[in-house]
One Martini backbone bead per residue (centre of mass of N, CA, C, O) as a GRO file, in nm:
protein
   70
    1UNK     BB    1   0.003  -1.325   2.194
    2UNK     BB    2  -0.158  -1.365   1.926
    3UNK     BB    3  -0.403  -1.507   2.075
    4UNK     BB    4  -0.487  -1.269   2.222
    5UNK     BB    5  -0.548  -1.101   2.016
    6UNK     BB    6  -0.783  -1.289   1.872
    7UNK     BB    7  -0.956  -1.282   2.120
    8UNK     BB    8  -0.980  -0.978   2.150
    9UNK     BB    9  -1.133  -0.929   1.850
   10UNK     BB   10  -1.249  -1.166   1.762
   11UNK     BB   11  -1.106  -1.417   1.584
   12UNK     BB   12  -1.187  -1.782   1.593
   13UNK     BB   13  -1.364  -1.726   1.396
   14UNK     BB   14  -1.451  -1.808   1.070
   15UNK     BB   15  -1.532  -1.543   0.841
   16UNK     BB   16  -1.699  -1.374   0.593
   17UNK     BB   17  -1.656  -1.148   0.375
   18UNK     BB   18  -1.662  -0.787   0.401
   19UNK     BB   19  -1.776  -0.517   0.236
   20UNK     BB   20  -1.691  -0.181   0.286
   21UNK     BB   21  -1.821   0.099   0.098
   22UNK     BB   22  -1.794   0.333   0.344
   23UNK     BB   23  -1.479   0.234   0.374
   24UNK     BB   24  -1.379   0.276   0.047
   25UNK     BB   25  -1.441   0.571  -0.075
   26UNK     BB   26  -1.236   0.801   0.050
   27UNK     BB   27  -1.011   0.643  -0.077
   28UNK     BB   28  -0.762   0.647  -0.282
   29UNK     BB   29  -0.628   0.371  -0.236
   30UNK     BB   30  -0.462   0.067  -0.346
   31UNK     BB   31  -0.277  -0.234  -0.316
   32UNK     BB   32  -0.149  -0.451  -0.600
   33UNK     BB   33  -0.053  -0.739  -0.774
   34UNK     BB   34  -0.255  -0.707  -0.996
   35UNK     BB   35  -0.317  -0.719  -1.317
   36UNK     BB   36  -0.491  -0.536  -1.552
   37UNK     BB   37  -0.754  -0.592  -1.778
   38UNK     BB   38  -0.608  -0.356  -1.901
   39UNK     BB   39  -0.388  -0.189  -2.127
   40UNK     BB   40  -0.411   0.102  -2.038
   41UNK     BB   41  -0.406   0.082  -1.746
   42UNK     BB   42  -0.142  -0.013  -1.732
   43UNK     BB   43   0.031   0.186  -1.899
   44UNK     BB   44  -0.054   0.388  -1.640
   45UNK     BB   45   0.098   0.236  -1.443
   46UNK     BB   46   0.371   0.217  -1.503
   47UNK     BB   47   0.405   0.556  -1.513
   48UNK     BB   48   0.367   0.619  -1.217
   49UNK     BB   49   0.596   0.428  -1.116
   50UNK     BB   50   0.803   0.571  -1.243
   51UNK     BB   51   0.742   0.875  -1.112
   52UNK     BB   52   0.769   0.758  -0.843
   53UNK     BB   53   1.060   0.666  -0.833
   54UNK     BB   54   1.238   0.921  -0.930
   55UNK     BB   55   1.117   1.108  -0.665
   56UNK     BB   56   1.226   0.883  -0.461
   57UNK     BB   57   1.543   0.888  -0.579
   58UNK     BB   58   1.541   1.233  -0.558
   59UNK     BB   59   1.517   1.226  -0.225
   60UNK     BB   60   1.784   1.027  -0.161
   61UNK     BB   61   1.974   1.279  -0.227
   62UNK     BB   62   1.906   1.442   0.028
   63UNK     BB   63   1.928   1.238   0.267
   64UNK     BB   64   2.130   1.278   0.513
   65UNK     BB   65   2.366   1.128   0.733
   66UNK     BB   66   2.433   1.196   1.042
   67UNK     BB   67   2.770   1.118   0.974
   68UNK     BB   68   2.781   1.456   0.856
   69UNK     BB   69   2.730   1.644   1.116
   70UNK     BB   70   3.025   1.619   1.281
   0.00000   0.00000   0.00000
């Protein structure tokens, strides 16, 4: 099966990868596991990283299990 995807996509052989610009333009972000080398920019992602797990923490108590409705 993945041969076969492999194959349809055109992907048998190894290509140099190219950015393509015009498509990472509009795009709002990426996810990287990798530290920014600037110490301002880390503490800033840190703070955002800590208030998006809280609203994820907050939305996880909102949601009710189906065998409550029962």
């Amino acid at each position: 099966m993945l041969t076969e995807i492999i194959k349809e996509l055109g992907l048998e052989e190894k290509t140099e990868f190219k950015q393509n610009w015009n498509y990472l333009k509009p795009l709002f972000g990426f996810v990287s596991s990798r530290k920014a080398s600037n110490y301002k920019t880390n503490i800033a992602l840190e703070y955002e990283y800590r208030v998006a797990k809280k609203q994820a923490d907050e939305e996880k108590g909102k949601i009710r299990p189906l065998i409550d409705f029962e």
